[in-house]
C-alpha positions in Angstrom: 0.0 0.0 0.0 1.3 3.6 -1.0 2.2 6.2 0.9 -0.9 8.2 -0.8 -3.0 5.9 0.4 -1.9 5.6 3.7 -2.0 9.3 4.3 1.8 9.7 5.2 3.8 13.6 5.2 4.8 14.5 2.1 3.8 16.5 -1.2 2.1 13.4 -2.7 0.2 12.5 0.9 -1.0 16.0 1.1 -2.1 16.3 -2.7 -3.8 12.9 -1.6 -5.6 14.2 1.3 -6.7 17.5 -0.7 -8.4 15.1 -2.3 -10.7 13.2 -0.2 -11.6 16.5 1.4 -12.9 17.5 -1.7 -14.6 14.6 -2.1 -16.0 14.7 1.3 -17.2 17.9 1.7 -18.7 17.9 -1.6 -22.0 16.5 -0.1 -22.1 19.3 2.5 -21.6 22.0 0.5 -24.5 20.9 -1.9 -26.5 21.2 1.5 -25.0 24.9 2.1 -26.3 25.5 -1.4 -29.8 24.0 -1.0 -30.5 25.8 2.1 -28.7 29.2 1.2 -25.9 29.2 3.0 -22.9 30.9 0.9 -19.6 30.3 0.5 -18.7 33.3 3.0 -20.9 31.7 6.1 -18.5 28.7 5.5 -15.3 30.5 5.5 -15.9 32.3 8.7 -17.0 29.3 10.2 -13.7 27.6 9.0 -11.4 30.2 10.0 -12.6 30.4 13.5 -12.4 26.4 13.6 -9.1 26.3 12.7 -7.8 28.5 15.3 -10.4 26.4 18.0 -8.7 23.4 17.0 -5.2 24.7 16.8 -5.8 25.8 20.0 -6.9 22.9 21.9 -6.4 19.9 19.6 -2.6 20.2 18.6 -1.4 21.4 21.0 2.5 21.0 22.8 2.3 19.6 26.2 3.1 21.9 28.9 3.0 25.2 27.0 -0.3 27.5 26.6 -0.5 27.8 22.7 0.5 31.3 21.3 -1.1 33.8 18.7 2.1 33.2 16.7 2.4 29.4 16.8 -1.6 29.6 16.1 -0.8 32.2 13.2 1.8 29.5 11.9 0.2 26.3 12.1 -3.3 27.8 10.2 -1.8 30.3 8.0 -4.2 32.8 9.4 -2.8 36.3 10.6 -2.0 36.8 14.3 -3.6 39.4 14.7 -7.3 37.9 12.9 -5.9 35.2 15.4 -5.8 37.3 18.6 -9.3 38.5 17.6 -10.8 35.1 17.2 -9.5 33.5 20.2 -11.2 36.8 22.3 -14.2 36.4 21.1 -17.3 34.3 22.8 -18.4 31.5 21.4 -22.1 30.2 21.8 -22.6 27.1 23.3 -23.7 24.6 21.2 -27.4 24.4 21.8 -28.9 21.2 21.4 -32.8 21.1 21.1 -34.2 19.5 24.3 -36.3 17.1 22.1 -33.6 15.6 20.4 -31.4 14.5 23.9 -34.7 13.8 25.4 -36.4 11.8 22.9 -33.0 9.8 21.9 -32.7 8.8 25.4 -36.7 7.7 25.7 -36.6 5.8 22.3 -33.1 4.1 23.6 -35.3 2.7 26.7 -38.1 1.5 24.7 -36.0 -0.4 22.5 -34.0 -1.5 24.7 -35.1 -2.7 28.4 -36.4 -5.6 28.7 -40.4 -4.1 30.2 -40.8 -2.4 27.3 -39.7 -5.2 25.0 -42.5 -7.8 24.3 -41.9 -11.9 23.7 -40.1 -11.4 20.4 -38.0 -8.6 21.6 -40.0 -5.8 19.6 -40.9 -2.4 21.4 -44.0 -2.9 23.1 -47.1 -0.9 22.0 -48.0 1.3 25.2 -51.2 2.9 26.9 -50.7 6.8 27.0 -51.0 6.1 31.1 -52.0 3.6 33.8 -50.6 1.5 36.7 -48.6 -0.5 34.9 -45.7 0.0 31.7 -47.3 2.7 29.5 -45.9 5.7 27.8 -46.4 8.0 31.5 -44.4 5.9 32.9 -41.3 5.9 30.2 -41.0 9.9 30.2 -41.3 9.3 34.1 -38.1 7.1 33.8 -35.9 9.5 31.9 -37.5 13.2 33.2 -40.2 14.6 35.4 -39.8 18.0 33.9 -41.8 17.8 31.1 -45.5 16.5 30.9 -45.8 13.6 29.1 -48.8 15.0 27.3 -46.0 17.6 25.6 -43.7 14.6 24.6 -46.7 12.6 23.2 -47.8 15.6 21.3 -44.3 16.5 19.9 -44.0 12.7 18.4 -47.1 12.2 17.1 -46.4 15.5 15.3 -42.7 14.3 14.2 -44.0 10.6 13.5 -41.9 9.0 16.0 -45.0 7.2 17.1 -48.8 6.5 16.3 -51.7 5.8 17.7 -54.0 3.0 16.5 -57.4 2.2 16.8 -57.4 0.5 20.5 -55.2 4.6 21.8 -52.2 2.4 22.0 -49.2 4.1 21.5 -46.8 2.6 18.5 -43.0 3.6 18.1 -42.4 4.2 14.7 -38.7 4.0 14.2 -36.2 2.1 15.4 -34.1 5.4 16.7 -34.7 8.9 17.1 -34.3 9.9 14.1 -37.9 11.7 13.1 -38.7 12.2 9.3 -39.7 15.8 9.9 -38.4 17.9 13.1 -35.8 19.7 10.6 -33.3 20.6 13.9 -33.2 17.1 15.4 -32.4 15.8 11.9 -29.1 18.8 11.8 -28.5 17.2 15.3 -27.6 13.9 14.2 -26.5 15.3 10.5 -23.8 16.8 12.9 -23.0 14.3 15.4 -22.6 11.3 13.4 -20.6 12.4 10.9 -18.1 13.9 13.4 -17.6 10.6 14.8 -17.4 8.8 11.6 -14.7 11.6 10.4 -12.8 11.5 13.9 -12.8 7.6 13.7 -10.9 7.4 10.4 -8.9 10.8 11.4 -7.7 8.4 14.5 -7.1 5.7 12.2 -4.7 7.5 10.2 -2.9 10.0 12.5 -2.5 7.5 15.5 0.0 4.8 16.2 -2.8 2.6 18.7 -5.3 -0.1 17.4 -7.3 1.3 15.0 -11.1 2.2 15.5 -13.6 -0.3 13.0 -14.6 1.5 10.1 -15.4 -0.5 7.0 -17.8 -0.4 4.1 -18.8 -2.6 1.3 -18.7 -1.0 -2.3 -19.7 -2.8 -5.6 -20.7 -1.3 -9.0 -22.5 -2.6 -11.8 -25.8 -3.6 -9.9 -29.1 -3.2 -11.5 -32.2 -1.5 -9.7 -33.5 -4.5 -7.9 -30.4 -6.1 -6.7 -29.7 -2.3 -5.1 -33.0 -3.2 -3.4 -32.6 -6.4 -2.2 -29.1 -5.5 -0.7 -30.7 -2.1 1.0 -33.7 -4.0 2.7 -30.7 -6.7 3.8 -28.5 -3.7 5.2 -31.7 -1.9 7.4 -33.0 -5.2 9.0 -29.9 -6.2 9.9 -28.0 -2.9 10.9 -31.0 -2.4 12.9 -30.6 -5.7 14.5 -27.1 -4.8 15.5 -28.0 -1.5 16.4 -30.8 -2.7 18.9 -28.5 -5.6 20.5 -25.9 -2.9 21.1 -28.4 -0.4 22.5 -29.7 -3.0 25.3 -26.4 -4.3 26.1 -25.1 -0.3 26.4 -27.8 0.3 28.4 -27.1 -2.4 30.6 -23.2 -1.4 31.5 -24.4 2.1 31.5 -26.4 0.5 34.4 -23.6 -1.6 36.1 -21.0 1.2 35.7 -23.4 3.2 37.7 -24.0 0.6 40.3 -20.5 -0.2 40.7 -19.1 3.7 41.4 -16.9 3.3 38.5 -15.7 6.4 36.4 -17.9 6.6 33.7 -16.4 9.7 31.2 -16.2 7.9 28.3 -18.9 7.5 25.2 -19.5 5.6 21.9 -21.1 6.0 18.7 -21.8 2.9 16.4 -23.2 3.6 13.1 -24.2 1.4 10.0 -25.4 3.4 6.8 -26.2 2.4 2.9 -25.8 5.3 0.1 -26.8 4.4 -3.6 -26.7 6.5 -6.6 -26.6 6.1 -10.7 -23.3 6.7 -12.0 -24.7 7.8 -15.3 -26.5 10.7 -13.5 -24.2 11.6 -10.6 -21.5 14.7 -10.1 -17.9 13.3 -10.4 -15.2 15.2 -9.7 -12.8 16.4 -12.9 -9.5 13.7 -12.2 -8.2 16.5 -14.4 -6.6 18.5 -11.2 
């Protein structure tokens, strides 16, 4: 395996990595474009993320980073720099829904008296003595009504309601087909950790995090299908297995006292697309 592939110093590793940044960010900037967000939103946003992560990320142990080492490693000006690092930055605000709802739907698919014989999420009461959906809000939060959360899914589709009033999840994670900010949420989130998993696996020395994917060409239409109805039932199988079993050394790690700083993400996606119709980059460059 080459250098270039491998990611390694050097003019030809660099003009390698140019490349898959252009390839990766090509996606996002289509979304910039789509919701009107121009090129000079994402330069300011890049220029103060360079010097954040200048700043804290690469940093030399022992020494409080300077406006001029900061100034040389990004290639911004010391004194745009020195401006930068004085300014404020907002707290990333998450809506309450999303941290909420993630950590109710987690529950539901996941411990064992909400689960019924075949391991499926129960359908639920809205209240009563008993398991219902009260109850599950009353597990994770008594700050908001459950009425509010009820209302808020059945508006985002998380769940429905059928003819008997029981109450039906309708995904298998929170991830709701409309509620446009908890879908940025996990937009966000998940692609960080899938980008800092394979930025580990090239820049570190230690085991390397898993991060594979299958790729073929030359399918027709209906074998696409057939392999995209294989990849959601069984990456939602995995993904259910490793919620309960997460939720259940969550659980011990609590019990036992132990230091509990750490957290995962485990992710299984499928992308398709027609090569005679889709944007290529020019190989020209």
């Amino acid at each position: 395996m080459s250098n270039e592939v491998l990611g390694q110093s050097g003019e030809s590793g660099s003009i390698t990595l140019a490349r898959a940044v252009r390839e990766m960010l090509r996606p996002l900037v289509r979304i910039l474009l789509e919701k009107q967000l121009g090129f000079q939103l994402l330069s300011g946003l890049l220029k103060g993320l360079y010097v954040e992560v200048a700043e804290h990320d690469v940093r030399i142990p022992g020494r409080r980073p300077t406006d001029s080492r900061i100034s040389l490693l990004t290639g911004i000006h010391r004194r745009e720099v020195k401006r930068l690092r004085s300014e404020l930055r907002d707290e990333e605000r998450i809506p309450s829904v999303v941290t909420l709802g993630a950590l109710l739907v987690s529950r539901w698919i996941g411990e064992a008296e909400y689960l019924d014989a075949e391991g499926q999420p129960r359908a639920l009461p809205r209240r009563g003595s008993g398991v219902s959906f009260e109850s599950l809000v009353a597990s994770v939060s008594t700050d908001l009504p459950p009425r509010s959360v009820l209302d808020e899914w059945l508006r985002l589709g998380i769940v429905s309601e059928d003819e008997n009033g029981m109450l039906r999840l309708s995904v298998d994670s929170f991830v709701p087909e409309k509620g446009y900010d908890e879908k940025i949420h996990f937009f966000g989130r998940n692609l960080r950790d899938h980008i800092s998993a394979g930025t580990h696996n090239i820049l570190e020395d230690g085991p390397p995090f898993f991060d594979r994917s299958v790729y073929y060409d030359e399918l027709s239409q209906a074998s696409v299908d057939e392999l995209e109805r294989m990849a959601r039932e069984e990456g939602a199988e995995l993904i259910r297995r490793v919620n309960r079993r997460a939720l259940e050394l969550q659980g011990e790690d609590a019990a036992a006292a132990q230091e509990a700083s750490h957290r995962m993400t485990l992710g299984a996606y499928f992308f398709t697309a027609d090569e005679r119709t889709e944007n290529r980059d020019d190989d020209s460059d």
